[in-house]
N, C-alpha and C positions, 0 to 999 in steps of 0.2 A: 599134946597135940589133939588126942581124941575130945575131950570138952570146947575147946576149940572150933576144932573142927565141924562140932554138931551145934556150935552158937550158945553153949551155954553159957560161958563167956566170952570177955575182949583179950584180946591179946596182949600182953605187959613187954616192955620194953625189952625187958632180957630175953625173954624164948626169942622175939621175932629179931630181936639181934641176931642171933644164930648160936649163940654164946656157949648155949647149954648141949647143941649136939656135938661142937667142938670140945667142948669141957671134957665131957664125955667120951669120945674119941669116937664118934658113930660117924663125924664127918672129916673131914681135912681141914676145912677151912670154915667160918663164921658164916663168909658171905656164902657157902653152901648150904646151910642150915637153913641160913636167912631166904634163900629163894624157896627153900619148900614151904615155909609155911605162907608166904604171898602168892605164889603161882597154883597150890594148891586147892581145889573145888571145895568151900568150908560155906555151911548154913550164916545168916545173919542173926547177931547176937540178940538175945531174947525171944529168937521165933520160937524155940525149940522149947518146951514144958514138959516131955517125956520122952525117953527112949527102950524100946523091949528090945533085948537080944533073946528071939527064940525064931526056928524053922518055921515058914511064914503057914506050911499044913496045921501047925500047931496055936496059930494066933489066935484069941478069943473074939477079937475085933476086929473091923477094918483098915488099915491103915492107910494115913497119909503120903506116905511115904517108904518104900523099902529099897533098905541100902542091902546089896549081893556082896559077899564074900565067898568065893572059888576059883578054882582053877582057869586059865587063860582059855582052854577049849569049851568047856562050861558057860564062859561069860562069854563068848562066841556067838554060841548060840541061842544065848538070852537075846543077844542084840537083835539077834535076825528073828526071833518071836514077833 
């Protein structure tokens, strides 16, 4: 999902089937699977040439883009920034 999701790639028939989280046991059902990764907020494929995971204090450049990972109260207050 994560390459995906950031457009490094297209999506292949079997993940967006659902296939692989039912296989798996993470969903109940295909057609569960299948709606996360089409309802899902995912970059277009090929935008994306690089990705840094690091604390955005620590970034050496500016970036295009930053994606938040935290807590529900945390990204609360991001919103209202």
């Amino acid at each position: 999902m994560g390459s995906y999701a950031l457009g490094f790639r297209a999506l292949d028939d079997f993940h967006g089937s659902g296939e692989v989280g039912f296989r798996t046991g993470a969903f109940r059902t295909a057609a569960a699977n299948s709606h996360l990764y089409y309802e899902a907020p995912t970059l277009k494929t090929g935008v994306t040439n690089f990705v840094v995971f690091c604390p955005v204090s620590k970034c050496s450049f500016d970036p295009d883009l930053i994606v938040c990972v935290t807590e529900t109260s945390t990204a609360q207050a991001l919103l209202r920034a």
